[in-house]
FILUMTOR-76682 format. One record per residue: x, y negated, z negated of N, C-alpha, C, O, CB in turn; residue in three letters. Coordinates in steps of 0.2 Angstrom, whole numbers, plus 5000, padded with zeros to 4 digits. Glycine has a CB too. Layout:
<loros>
XYZXYZXYZXYZXYZALA;...
</loros>
This chain:
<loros>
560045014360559844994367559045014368558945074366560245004373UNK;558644974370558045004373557845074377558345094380557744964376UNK;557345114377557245154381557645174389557445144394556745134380UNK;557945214390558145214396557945264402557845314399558845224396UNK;557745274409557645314412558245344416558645304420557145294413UNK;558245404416558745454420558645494423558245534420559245474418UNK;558845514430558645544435558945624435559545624435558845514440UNK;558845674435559145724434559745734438560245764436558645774435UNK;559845704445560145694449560745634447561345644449559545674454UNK;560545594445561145544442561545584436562145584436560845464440UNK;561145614431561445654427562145694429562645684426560845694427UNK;562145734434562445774439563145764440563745794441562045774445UNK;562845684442563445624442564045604439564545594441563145574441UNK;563845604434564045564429564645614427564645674426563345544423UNK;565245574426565845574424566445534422566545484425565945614426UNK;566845564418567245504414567445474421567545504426567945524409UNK;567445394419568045344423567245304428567245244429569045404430UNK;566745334430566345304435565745264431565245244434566145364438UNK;565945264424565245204420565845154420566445174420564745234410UNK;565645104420566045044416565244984412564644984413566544994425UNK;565644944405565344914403565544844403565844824398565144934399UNK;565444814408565744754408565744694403565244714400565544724414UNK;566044644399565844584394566044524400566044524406566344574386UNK;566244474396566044404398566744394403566844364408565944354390UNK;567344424397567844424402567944444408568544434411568144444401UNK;567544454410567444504416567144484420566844524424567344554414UNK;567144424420566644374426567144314425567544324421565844344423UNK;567044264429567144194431566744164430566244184433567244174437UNK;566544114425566044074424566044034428566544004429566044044418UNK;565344024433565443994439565543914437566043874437564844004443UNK;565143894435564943824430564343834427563943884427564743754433UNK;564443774422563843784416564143814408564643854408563243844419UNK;563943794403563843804395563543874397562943884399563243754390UNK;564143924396564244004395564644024390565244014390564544034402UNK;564344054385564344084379564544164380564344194385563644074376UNK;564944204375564944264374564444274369564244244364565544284372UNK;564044324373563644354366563444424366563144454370563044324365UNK;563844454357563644534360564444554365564944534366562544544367UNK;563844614369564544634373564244604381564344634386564644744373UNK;564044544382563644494385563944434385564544414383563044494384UNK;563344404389563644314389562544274389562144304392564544284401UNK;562544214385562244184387562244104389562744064387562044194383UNK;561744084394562044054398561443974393560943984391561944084407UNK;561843924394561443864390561243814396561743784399561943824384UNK;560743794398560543754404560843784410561043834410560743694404UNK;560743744416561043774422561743794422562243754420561043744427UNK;561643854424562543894424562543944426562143964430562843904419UNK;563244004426563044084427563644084427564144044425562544104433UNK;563744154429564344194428564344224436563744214439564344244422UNK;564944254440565144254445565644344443566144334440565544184447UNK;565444414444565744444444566444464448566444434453565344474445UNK;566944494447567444484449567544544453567844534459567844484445UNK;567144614452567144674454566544684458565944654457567244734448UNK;566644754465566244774468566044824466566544844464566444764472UNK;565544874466565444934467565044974473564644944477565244944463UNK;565245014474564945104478564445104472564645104466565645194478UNK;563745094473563145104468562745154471562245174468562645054467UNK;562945174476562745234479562445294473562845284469563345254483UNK;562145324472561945374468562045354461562145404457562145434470UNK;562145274457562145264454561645214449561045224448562645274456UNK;561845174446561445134443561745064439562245064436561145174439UNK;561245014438561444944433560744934430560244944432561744854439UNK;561244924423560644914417560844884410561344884408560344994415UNK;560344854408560344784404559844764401559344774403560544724408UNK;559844734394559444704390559444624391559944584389559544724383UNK;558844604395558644544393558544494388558044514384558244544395UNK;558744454386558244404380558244344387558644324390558844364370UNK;557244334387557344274392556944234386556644194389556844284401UNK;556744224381556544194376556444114376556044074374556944224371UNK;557244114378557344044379557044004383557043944383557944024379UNK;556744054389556744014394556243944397555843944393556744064398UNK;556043914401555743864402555343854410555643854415556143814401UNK;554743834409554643844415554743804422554643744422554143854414UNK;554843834427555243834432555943814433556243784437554843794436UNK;556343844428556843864428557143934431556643944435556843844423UNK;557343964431557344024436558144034431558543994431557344004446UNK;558044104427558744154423558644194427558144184430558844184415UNK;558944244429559244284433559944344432560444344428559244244437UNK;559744394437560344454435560344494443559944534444559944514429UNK;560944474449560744504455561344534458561744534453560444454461UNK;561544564463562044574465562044524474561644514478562044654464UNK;562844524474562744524481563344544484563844534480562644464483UNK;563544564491564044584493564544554499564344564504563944634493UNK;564944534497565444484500565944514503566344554500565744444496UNK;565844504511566444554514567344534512567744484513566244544526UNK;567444574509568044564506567944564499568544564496568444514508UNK;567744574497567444574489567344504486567244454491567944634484UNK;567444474480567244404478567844374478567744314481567044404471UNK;568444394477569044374480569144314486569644274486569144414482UNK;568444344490568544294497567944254497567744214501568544334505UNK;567544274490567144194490566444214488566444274489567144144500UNK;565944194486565244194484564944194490565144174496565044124481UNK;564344224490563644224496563344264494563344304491563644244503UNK;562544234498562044254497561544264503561644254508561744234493UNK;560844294500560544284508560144244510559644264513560144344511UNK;560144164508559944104511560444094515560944124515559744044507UNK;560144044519560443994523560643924519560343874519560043984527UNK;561443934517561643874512562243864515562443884520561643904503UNK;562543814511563643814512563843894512564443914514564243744504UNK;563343934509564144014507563744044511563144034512564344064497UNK;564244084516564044154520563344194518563144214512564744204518UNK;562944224524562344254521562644324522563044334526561644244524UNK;562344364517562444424514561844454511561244424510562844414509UNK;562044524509561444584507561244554500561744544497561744664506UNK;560744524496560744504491560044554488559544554490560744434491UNK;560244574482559744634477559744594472560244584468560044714474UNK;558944544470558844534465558444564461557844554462558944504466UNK;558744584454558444644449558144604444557544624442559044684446UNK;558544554443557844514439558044434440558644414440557744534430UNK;557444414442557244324442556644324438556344374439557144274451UNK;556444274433555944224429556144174428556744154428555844244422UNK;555244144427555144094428555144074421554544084418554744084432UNK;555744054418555444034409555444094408555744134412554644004406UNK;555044114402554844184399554144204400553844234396554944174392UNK;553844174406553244194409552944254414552544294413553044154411UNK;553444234421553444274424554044294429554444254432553044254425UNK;553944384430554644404433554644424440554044434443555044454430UNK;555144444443555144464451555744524453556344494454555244404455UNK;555644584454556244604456556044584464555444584467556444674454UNK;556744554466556544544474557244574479557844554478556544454475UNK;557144604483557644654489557544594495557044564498557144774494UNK;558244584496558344554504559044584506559544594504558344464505UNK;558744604512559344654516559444614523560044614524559044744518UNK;559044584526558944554532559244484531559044464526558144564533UNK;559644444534559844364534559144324538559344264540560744344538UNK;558744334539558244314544557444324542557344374539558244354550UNK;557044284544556244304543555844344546555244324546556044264543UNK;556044404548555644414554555244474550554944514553556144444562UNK;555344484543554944514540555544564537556144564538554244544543UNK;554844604533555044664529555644624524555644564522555444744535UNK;556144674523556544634516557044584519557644584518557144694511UNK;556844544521557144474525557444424520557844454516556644434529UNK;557444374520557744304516557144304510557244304504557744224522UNK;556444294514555744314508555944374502555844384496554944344514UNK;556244404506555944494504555744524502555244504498555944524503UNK;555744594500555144624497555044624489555544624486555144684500UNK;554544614486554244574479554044634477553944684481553644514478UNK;554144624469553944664464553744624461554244574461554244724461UNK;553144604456553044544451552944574445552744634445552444484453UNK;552944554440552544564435552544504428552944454428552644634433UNK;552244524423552344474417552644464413552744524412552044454415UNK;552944444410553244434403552944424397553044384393553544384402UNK;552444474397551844444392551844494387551444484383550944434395UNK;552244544385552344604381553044584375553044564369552444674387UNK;553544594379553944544376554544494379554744514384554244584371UNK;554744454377555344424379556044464381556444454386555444384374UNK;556144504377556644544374556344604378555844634376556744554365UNK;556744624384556644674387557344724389557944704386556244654393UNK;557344784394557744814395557544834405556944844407557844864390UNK;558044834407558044804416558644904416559044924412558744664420UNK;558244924422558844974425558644974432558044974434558845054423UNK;559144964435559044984445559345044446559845054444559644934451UNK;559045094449559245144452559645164459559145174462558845174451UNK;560045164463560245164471560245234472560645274470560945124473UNK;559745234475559845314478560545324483560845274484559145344483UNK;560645394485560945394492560845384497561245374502561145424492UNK;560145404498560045374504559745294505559445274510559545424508UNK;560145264499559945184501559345174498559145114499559745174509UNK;558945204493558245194491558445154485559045154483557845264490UNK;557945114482558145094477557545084471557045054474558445034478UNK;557545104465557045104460557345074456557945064454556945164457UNK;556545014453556744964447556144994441555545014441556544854450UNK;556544994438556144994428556244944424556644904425556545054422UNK;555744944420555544874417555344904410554744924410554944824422UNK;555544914406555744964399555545014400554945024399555444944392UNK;555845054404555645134406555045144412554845194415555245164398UNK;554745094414554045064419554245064424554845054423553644994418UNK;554145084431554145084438553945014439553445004436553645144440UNK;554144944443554144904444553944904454554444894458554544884440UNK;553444904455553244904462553344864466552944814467552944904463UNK;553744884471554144834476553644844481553444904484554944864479UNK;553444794482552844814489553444794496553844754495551944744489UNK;553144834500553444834506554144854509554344844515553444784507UNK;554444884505555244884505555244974501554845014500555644814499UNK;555944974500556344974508556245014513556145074513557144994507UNK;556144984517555845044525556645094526557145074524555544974536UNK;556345144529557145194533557645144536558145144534556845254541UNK;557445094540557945054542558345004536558844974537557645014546UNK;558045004533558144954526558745014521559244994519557144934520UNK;558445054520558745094517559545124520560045144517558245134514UNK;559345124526559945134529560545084531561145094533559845154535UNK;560245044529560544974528560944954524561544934526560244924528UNK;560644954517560844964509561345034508561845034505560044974503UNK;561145094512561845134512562445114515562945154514561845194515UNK;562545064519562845064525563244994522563844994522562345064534UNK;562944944520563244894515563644914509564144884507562844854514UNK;563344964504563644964499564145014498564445014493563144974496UNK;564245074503564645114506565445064507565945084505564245134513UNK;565144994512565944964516565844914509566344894506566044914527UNK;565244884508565744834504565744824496566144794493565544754506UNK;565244864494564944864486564444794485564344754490565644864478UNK;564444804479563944764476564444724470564744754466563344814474UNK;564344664469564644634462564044604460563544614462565144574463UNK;564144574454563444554446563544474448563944434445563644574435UNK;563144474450562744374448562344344443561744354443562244354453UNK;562644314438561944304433561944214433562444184433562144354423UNK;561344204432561344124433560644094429560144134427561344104441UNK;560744004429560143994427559943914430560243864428560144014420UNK;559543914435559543844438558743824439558343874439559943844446UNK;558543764439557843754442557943744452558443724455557543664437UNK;557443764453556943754457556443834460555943854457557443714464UNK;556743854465556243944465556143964461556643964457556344004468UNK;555444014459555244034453554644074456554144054459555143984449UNK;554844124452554344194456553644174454553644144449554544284452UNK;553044194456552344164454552144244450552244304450551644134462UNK;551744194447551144244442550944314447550844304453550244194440UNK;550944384444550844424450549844424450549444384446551344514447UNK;549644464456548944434459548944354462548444334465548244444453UNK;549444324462549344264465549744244472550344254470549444214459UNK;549744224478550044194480550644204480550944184475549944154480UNK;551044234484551944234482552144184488552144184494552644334482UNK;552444124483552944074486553444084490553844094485553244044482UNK;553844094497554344104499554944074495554944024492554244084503UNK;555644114496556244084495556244004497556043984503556844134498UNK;556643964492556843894494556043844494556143784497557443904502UNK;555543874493554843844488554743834482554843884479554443864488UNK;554543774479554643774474553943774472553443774477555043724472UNK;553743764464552943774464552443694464552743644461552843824456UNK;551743694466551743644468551243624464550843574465551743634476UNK;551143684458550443644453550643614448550143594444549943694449UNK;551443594446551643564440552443554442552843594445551443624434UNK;552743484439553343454442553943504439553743554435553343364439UNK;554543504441555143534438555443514432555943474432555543514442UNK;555243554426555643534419556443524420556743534425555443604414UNK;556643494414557143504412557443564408557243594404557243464408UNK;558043574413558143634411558743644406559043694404558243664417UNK;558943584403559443554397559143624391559543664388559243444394UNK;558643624392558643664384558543724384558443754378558243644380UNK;558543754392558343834394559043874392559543844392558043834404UNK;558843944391559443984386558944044389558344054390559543964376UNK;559644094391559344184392560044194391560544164391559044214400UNK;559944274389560644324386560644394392560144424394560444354377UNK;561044404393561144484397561644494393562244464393561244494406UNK;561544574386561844604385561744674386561244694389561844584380UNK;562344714385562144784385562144804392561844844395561444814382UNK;562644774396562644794404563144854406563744864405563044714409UNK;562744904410563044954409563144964419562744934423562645014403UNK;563544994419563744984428563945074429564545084428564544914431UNK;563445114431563845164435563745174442563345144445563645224433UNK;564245214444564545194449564745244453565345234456565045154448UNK;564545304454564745374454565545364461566145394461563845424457UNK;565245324465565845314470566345264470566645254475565545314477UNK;566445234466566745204463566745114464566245084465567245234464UNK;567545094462567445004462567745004472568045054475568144944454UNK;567544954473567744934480568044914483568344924488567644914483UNK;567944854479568544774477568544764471567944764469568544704482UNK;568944744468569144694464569244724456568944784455568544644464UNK;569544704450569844744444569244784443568744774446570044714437UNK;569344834437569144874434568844854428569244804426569544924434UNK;568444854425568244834419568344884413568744934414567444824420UNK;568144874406568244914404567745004405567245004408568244884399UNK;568045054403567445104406567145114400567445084395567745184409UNK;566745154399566245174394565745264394565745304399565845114394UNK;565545264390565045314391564445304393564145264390564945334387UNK;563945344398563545314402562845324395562945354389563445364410UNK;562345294398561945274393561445364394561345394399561445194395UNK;561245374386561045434383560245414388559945364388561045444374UNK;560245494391559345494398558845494388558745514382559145624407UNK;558445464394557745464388557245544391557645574395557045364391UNK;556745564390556245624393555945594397555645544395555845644388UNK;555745604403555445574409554645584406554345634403555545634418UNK;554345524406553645534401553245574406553345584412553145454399UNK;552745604400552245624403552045624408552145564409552045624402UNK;551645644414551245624420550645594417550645624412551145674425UNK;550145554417549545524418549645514410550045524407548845564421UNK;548945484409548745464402548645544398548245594399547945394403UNK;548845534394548645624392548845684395548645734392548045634393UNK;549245684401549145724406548545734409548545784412549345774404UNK;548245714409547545714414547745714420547445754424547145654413UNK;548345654422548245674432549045674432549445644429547745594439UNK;549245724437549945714440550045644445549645614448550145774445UNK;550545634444550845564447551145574451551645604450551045524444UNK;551045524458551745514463551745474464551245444468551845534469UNK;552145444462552445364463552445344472552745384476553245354460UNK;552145294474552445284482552145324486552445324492553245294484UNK;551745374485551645414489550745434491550345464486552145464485UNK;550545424495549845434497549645514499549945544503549645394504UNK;548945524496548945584495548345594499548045654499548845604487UNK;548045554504547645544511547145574509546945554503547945574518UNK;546645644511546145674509545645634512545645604517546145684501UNK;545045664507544045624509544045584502544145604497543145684509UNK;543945504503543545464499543045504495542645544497543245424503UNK;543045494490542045514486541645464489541145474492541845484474UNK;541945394487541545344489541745284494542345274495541345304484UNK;541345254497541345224504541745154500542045114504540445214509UNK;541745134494541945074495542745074487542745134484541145024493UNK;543045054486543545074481543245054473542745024473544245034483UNK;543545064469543345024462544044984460544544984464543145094454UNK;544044934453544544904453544944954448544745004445544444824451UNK;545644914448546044954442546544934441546844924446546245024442UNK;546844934434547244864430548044914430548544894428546944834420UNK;547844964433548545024431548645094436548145104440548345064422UNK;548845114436548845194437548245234431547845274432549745224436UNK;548545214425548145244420547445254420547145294419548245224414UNK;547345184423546645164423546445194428545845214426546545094423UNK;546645194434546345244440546345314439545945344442546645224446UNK;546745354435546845424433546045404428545645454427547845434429UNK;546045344425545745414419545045374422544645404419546045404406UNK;544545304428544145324431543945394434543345424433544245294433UNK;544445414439544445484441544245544437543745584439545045494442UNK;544645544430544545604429543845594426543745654425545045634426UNK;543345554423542645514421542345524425541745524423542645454420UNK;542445554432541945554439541745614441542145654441542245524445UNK;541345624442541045714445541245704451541045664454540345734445UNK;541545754453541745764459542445754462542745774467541445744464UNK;542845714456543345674457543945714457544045734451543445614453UNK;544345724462545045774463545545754462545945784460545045794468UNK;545645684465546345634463546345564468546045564473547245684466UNK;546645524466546345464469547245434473547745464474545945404462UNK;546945374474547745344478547445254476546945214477547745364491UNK;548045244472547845184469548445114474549045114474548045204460UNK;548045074477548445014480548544964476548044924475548144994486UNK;549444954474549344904466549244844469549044804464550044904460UNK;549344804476549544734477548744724476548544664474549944714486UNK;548144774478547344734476546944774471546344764469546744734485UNK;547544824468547044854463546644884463546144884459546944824461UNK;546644934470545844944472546245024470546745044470545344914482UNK;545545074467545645114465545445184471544845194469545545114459UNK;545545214476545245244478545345314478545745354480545145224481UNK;544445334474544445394471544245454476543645454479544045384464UNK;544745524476544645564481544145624478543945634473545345594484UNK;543945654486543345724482543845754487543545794491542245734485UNK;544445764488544745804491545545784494545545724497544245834496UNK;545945804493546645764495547045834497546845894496547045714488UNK;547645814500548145824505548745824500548645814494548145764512UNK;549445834504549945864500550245774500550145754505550445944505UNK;550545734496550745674496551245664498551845684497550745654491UNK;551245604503551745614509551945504507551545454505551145644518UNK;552545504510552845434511552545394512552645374518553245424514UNK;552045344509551745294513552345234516552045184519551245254509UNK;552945244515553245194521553145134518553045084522552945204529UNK;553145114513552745024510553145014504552944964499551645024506UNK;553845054503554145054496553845054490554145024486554545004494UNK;553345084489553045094481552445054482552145044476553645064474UNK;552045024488551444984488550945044485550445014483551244944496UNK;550845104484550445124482551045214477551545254478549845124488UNK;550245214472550345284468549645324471549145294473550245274457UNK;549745374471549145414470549245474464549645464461549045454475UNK;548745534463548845574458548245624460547745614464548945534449UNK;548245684457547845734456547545724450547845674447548145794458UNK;547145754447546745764442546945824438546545874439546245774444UNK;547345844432547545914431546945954428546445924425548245914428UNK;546946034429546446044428546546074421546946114418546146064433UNK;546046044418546046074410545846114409545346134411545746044406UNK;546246164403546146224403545646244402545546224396546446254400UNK;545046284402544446284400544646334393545046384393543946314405UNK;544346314386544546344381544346414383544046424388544246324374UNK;544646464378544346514377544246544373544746564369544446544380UNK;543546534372542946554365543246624363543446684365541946564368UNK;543246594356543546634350543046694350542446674350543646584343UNK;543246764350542646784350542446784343542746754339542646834354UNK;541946834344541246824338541646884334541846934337540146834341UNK;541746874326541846944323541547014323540947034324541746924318UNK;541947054323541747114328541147144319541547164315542747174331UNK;540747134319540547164313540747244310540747294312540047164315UNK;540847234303541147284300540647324298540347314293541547264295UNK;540647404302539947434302540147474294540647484291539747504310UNK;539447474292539347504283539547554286539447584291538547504279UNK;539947574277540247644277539547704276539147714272540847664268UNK;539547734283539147774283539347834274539847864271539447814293UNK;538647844271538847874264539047944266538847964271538247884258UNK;539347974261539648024262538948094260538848104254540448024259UNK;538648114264538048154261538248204256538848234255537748194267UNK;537848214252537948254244538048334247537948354253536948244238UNK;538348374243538848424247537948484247537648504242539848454240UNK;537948494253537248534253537448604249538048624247536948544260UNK;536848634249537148694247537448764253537348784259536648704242UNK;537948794249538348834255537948894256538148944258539248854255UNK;537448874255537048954261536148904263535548924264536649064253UNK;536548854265535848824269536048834276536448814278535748744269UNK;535748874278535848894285535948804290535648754289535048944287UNK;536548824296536248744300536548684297536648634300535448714300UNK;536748704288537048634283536548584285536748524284537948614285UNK;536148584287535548534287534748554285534548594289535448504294UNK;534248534281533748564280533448564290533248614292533248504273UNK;533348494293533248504300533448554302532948594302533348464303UNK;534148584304534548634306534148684304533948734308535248624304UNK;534248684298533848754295533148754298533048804301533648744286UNK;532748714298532048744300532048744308531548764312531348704297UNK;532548724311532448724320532648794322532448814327532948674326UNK;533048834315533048914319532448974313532549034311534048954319UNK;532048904311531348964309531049004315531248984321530648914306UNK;530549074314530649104319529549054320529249034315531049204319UNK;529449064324528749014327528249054325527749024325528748994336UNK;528249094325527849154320527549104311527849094306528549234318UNK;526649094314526649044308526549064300526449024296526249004310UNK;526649134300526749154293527349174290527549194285526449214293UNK;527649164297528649174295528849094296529349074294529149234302UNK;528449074300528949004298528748964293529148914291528948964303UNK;527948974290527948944283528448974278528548934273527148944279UNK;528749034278529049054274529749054276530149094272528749094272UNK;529949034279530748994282530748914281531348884281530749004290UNK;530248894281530248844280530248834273530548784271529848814283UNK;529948864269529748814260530648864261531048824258528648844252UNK;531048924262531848954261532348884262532848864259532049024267UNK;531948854268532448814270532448764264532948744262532248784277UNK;531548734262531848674259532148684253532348634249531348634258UNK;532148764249532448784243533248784244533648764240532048854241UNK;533248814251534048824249534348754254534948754256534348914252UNK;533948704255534348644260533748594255533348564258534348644270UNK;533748584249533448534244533648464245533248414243533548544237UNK;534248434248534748384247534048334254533948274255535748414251UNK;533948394256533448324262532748324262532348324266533548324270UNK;532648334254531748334253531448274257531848224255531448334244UNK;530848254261530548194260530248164257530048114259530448184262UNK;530148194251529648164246530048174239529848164233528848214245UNK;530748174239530948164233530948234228531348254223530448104230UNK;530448274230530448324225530248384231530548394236529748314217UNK;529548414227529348484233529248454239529248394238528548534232UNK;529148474246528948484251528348504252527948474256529348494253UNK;528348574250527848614252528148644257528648634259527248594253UNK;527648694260527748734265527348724272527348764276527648794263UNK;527048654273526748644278526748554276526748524270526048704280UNK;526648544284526548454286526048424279526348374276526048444294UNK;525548454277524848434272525048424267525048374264524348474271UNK;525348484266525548494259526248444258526248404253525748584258UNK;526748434262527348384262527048324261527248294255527748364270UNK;526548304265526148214267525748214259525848164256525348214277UNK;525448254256525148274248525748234245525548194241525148354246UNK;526248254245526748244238527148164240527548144236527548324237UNK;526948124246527248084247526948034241526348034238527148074254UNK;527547994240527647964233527347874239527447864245528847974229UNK;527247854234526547784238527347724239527447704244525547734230UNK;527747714236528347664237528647664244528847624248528847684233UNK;528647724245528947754253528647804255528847864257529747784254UNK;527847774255527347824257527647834265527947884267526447794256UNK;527547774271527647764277528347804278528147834283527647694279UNK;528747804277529447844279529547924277529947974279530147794275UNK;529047914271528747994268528648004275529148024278527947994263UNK;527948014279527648024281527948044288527748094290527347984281UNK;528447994291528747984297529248064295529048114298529047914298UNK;529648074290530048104288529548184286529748224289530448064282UNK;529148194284528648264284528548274291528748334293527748254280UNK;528348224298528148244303528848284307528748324311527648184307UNK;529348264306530048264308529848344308529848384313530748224302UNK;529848344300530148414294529748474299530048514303529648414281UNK;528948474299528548504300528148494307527548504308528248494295UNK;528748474313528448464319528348534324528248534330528848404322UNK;528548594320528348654323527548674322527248714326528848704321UNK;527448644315526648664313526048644318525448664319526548644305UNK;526348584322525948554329525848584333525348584337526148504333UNK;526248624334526448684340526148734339526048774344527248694341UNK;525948754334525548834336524848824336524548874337525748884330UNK;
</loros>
C-alpha cells in the first residue's frame, strides 16, 4: 500500500478486534455495474456501494487507495461516510435536501474525472454557513498521479485530518469548536458507515478558482457521458478504536504499519504548525506569493531578518515575520500554516593544527668542570676586576669550549672574539662575542 501517516496517539490505540478491512461483500451494491476488485470493488458508470456497518471513529481512522484513472469529466467517483439514525438498516441519508433523511455527511473524497478533488465536511443540514450543506472545502488536483492513497483521521475531540499520500489536505473553514463538538456527539450515538459512488452532475472545481455550491453543476462545459467512467477503492482499512455501532462486523485485520512523521520544512529549515498562526510583526507591509509551505519556509529563510512566517493557503499569500509569538488556533480548520525558521548550527571551525615545535637538540655534553655548565654561566661569575676577568674568561672559554662564537678561539676579550669571527656568520658572530664579552663594556 502507499505511504501511510500515524499519529502517535492512534498508535496507543490500536488493538486486536478494533481494525477491520472491509471487501465488496460487505456492502450492498446500491445500483450500478459493481465489480470486485483486489480486496475492493470497482464501480463501471453510475453506481456505488452502500455500507452495511456503522462506526465509533472517534480516535480512530479510514484509509484507502484510489485508482480515479478511469474517470471523466464531470462525473463525480467518490468515498464518504454518513450516519443514519439507526444505522443503514433503517435507510440511506445525507446532508442535501433530497427524498432520504438529512444527516451528518464526511466527504473524504469526491473528483471530477481524474482532474480534480475535494475533501468536503458537512455537519450542519442548513446554509447558514461554516460546515453546512455547502461545507467546508479542501481542493486540490490530480495532476501528480491518478493512483493515490486517501487517510481521514477523527480526533476525539471531533477534529478531523485528511492526507492525500501522506500530505495534509486543507480544509478551509472547518471544523470550528461547535462543529467539532458536533462530529463527537454524532459519531459517539450513531457512527459513521462507507458510501462509495459514481454519478454525473456536482463536481468539485479546480482549486484557486471559484467553488461551486452543492447541487451546481459546472456551467463552462455540458455534462459528459458517464457510460465509460470507471474508479476502484482498494485497500480500505477502518479503525475504529470505539468500536462498530450498528450493523455486522466485517472481517478484522491488522492496522496499517505508521510511516516516520516527515521532516518539518524543506530541509529542516523551518518548523511547522499546521493550522496554527504564529501572530508576531510583519517584516513587510505587504505579503509575497507562495505555491506551498515549502515555498514560503524556504522565501523566509532567503530573507534577512526573517524569523518565521504564517502562510494563508486559500490566497497564497506568504507572510513573512521579523518576530513571532507562541502558535495559537486560528479557529479556520487548517486555512493557514505558519513555521519558524530553525536555526542553523553555526559550524565550528576546525581548529588550525597545533604546530609540532622542533626537537629542541640535545646540547653536546659540556665539559664537567665548566663552572654554571654554560660558557655564559661561566663568565657571569667572573670576578669584574679586569685583569681577572680577562683571565676567567679565556678559563671559561677553555674549560666551557662547546659555546665558542667563532667556531674555534674566542680570545679573551670582545676584539679579540669579533677578530676571529668567521665572514659566513660574521653578523651572529658578532651578536654572540657582544653577549660573551658584555662585562668588558662595563669597566
Amino acid at each position: 500500500m502507499a505511504a501511510r501517516q500515524q499519529h502517535f496517539l492512534t498508535l496507543l490505540q490500536l488493538a486486536a478486534g478494533n481494525t477491520w478491512c472491509p471487501t465488496l461483500s460487505d456492502f450492498d451494491v446500491a445500483w450500478g455495474d459493481v465489480q470486485g476488485e483486489g480486496n475492493g470493488w470497482r464501480v463501471n458508470g453510475e453506481g456505488g456501494v452502500h455500507g452495511r456497518t456503522s462506526w465509533n471513529l472517534l480516535g480512530g481512522s479510514i484509509e484507502f487507495d484510489m485508482d480515479a484513472c478511469g474517470g471523466v469529466d464531470q462525473v463525480n467517483n467518490n468515498l464518504y461516510t454518513v450516519s443514519p439514525e439507526g444505522g443503514m438498516s433503517s435507510g440511506y441519508c445525507d446532508i442535501q435536501s433530497n427524498d432520504s433523511p438529512i444527516c451528518m455527511e464526511l466527504d473524504i473524497d469526491e473528483n471530477n474525472g481524474n482532474q480534480n478533488g475535494a475533501t468536503t465536511w458537512h455537519v450542519w443540514g442548513n446554509k447558514d454557513g461554516g460546515c453546512d450543506q455547502n461545507g467546508c472545502v479542501g481542493l486540490y488536483r490530480i495532476d501528480d498521479s491518478c493512483k493515490y492513497h486517501m487517510r481521514t483521521e477523527f480526533h476525539e475531540d471531533g477534529g478531523l485530518t485528511q492526507y492525500r499520500n501522506g500530505n495534509v489536505i486543507q480544509v478551509n473553514g472547518g471544523p470550528s469548536s461547535n462543529e467539532k463538538n458536533q462530529i463527537q456527539s454524532t459519531l459517539s450515538r450513531l457512527g459513521a458507515a462507507i458510501i462509495s459512488t459514481q454519478w454525473t452532475g456536482w463536481v468539485p472545481s479546480p482549486p484557486n478558482s471559484e467553488y461551486l455550491p452543492r447541487n451546481t453543476s459546472r456551467k463552462d462545459t455540458s455534462p459528459n457521458d458517464s457510460n465509460g467512467a470507471s474508479f476502484a477503492i482498494t485497500n480500505l482499512v477502518v479503525n475504529a478504536p470505539r468500536g462498530i455501532k450498528f450493523g455486522p462486523s466485517p472481517p478484522t485485520c491488522s492496522a496499517p504499519s505508521p510511516t516516520p512523521v516527515p521532516t518539518p520544512g524543506p530541509s529542516g529549515q523551518c518548523k511547522i504548525f499546521e493550522g496554527m498562526n504564529n501572530d508576531g510583526t510583519n517584516l513587510h507591509s505587504t505579503a509575497t506569493s507562495a505555491s506551498s509551505t515549502d515555498d514560503c519556509c524556504n522565501q523566509c529563510s532567503a530573507t534577512s531578518g526573517c524569523v518565521g512566517f504564517t502562510l494563508v493557503h486559500a490566497t497564497g499569500e506568504c507572510w513573512m515575520k521579523s518576530a513571532v509569538d507562541s502558535p495559537r488556533d486560528d479557529q479556520c480548520g487548517g486555512c493557514v500554516t505558519s513555521g519558524v525558521v530553525s536555526a542553523v548550527p553555526t559550524p565550528v571551525p576546525t581548529p588550525s593544527p597545533v604546530p609540532t615545535p622542533s626537537p629542541v637538540p640535545t646540547p653536546s655534553p659540556t665539559p664537567s668542570d665548566c663552572p654554571g655548565g654554560s660558557l655564559s654561566a661561566c663568565i657571569a661569575e667572573c670576578p669584574s676586576g679586569t685583569s681577572v676577568f680577562e683571565v676567567c674568561v679565556a678559563e671559561c672559554s677553555k674549560r666551557c669550549e662547546d659555546e665558542s662564537c667563532t667556531g674555534g678561539d674566542d680570545g679573551n676579550d670582545l676584539a679579540s672574539c669579533c677578530q676571529n669571527c668567521p665572514s659566513d656568520t660574521f653578523e651572529e658572530c658578532i651578536g654572540c662575542c657582544g653577549n660573551k664579552f658584555t662585562s668588558t663594556f662595563l669597566i
